[in-house]
mmCIF file of the C-alpha atoms, coordinates in Angstrom:
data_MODEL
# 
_entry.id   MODEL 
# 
loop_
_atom_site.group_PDB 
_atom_site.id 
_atom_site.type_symbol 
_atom_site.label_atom_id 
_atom_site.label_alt_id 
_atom_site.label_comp_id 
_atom_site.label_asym_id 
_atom_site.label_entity_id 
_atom_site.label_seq_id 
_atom_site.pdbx_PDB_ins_code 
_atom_site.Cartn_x 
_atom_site.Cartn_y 
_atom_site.Cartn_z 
_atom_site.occupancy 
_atom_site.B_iso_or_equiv 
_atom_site.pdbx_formal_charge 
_atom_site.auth_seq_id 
_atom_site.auth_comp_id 
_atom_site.auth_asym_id 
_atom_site.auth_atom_id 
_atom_site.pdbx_PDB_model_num 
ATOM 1  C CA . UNK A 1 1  ? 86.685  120.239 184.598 1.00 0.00 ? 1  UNK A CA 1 
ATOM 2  C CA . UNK A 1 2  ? 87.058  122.335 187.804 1.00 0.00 ? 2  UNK A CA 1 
ATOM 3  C CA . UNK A 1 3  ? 87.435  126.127 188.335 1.00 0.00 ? 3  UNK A CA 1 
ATOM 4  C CA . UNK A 1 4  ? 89.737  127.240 191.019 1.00 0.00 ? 4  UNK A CA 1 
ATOM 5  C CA . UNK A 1 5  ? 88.443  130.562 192.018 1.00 0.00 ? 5  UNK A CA 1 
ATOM 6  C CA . UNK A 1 6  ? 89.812  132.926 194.825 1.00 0.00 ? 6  UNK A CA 1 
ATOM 7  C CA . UNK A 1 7  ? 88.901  133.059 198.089 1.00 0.00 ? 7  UNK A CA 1 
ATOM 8  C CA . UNK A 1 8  ? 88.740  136.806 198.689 1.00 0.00 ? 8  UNK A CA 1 
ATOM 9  C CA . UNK A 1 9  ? 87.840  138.328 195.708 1.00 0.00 ? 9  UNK A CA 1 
ATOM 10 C CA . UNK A 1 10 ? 85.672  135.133 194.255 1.00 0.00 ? 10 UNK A CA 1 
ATOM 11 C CA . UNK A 1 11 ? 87.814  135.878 190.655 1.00 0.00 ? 11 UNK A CA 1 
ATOM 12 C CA . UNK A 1 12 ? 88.864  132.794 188.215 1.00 0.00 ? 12 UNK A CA 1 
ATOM 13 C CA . UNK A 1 13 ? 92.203  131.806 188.437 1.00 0.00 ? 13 UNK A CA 1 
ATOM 14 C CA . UNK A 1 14 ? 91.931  128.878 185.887 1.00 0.00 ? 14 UNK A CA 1 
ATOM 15 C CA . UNK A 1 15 ? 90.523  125.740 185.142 1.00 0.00 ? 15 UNK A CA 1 
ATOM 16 C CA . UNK A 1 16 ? 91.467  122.680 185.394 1.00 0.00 ? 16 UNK A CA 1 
ATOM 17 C CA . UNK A 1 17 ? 91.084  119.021 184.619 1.00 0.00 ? 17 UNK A CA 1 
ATOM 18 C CA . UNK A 1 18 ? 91.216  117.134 188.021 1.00 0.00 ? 18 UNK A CA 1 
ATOM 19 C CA . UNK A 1 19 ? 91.279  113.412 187.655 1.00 0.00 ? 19 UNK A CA 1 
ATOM 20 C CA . UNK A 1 20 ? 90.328  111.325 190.490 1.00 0.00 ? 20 UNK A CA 1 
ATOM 21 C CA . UNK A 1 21 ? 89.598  112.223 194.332 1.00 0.00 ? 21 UNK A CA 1 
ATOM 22 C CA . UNK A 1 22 ? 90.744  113.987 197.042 1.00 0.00 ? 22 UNK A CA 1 
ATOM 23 C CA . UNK A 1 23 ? 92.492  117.384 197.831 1.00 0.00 ? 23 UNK A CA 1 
ATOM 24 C CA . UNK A 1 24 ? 93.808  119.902 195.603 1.00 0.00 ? 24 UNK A CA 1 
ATOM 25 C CA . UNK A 1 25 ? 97.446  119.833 196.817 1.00 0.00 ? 25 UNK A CA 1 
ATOM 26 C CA . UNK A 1 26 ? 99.066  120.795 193.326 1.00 0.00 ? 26 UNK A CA 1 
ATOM 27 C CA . UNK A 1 27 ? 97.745  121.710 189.842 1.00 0.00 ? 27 UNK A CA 1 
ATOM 28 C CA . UNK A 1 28 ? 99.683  119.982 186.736 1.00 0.00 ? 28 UNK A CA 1 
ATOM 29 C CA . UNK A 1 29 ? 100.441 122.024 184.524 1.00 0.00 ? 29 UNK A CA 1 
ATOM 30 C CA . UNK A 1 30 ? 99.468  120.153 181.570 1.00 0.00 ? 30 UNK A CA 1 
ATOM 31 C CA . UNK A 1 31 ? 95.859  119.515 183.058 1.00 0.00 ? 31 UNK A CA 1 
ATOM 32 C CA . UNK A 1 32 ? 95.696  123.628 183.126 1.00 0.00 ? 32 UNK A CA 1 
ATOM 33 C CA . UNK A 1 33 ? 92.903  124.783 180.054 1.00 0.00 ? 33 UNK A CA 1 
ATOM 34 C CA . UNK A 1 34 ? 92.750  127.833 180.758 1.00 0.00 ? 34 UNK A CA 1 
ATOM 35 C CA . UNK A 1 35 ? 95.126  130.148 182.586 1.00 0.00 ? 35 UNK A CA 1 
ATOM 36 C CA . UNK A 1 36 ? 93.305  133.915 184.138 1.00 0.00 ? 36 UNK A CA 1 
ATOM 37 C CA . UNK A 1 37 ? 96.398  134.011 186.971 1.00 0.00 ? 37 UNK A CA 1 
ATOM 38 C CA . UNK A 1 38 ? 99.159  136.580 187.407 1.00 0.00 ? 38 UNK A CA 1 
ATOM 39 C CA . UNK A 1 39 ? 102.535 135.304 187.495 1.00 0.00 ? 39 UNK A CA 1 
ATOM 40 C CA . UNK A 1 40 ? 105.278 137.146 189.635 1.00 0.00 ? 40 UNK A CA 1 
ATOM 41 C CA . UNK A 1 41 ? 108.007 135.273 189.500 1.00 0.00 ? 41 UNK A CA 1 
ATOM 42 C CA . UNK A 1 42 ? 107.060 131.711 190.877 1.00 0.00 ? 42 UNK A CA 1 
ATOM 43 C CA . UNK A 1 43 ? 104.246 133.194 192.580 1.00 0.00 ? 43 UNK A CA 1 
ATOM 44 C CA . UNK A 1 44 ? 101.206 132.775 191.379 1.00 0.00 ? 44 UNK A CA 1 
ATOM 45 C CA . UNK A 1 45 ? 98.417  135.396 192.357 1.00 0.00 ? 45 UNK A CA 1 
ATOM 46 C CA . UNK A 1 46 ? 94.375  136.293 191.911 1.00 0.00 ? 46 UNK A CA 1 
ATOM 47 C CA . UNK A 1 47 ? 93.624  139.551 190.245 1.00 0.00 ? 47 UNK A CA 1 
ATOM 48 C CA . UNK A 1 48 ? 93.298  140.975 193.522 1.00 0.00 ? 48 UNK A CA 1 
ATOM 49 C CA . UNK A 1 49 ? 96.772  140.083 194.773 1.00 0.00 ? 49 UNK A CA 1 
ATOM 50 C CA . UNK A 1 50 ? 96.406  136.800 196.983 1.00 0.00 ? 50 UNK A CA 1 
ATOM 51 C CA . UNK A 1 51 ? 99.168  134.281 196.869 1.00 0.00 ? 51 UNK A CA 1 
ATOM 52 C CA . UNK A 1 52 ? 97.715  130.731 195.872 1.00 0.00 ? 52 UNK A CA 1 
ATOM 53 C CA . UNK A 1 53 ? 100.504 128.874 194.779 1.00 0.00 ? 53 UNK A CA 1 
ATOM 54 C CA . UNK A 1 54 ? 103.961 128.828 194.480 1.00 0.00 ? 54 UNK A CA 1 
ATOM 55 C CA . UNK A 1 55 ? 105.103 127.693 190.581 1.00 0.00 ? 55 UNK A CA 1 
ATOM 56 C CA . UNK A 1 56 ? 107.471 123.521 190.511 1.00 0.00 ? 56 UNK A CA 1 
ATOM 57 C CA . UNK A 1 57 ? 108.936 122.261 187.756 1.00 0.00 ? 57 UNK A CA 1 
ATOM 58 C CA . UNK A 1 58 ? 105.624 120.033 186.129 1.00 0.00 ? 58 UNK A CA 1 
ATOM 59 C CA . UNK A 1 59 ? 103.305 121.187 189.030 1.00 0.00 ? 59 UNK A CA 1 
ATOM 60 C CA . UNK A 1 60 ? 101.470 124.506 190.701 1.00 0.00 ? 60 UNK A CA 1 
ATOM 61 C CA . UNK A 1 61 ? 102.316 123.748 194.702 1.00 0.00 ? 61 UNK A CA 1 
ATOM 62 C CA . UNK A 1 62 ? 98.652  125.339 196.120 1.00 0.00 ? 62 UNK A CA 1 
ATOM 63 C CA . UNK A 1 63 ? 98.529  127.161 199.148 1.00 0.00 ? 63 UNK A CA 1 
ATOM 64 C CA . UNK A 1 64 ? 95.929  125.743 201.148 1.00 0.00 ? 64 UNK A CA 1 
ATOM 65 C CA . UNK A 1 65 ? 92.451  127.721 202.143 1.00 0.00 ? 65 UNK A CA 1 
ATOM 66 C CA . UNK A 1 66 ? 93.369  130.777 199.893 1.00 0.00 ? 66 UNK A CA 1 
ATOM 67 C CA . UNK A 1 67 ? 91.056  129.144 196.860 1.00 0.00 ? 67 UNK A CA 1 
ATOM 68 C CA . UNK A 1 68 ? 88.098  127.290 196.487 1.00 0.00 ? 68 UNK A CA 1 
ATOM 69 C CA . UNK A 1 69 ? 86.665  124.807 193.873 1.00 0.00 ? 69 UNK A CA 1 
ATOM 70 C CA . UNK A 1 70 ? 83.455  124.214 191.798 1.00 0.00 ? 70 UNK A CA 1 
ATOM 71 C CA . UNK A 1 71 ? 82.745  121.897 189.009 1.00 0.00 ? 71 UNK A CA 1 
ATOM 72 C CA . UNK A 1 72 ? 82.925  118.190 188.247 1.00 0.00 ? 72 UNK A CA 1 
ATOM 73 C CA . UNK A 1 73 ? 86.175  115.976 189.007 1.00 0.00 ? 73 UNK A CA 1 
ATOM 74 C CA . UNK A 1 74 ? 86.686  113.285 186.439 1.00 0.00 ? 74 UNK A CA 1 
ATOM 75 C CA . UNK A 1 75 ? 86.733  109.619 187.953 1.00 0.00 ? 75 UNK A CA 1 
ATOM 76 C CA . UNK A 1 76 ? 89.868  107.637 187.489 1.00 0.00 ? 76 UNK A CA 1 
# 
């Protein structure tokens, strides 16, 4: 389980379960536990008002360098 936080404002913007390695390119939304983001529209935003992602059909399409991660990622 991983928490994607904001890059400005260090606020949650939800955890996730991220299975294997790599980048976070896009967040499933089924693999979302717990949800602290503001949606407008099919942005999704901090608390603070930063842009991270832009809301797919199954997936969360993350804008790069505008959040960071901490936490354990589950081996495939």
């Amino acid at each position: 389980m991983i928490t994607v936080k904001c890059i400005k404002c260090k606020g949650n913007i939800f955890k996730y379960q991220k299975i294997g390695k790599g980048k976070l390119l896009h967040c499933w939304k089924s693999r979302i536990k717990r949800d602290y983001c503001i949606r407008n529209g099919k942005e999704i935003r901090c608390i603070c008002g930063n842009v991270v992602g832009i809301e797919e059909e199954k997936w969360i399409k993350m804008k790069q360098h505008t959040f960071e991660i901490s936490g354990t990622i589950t081996k495939k």
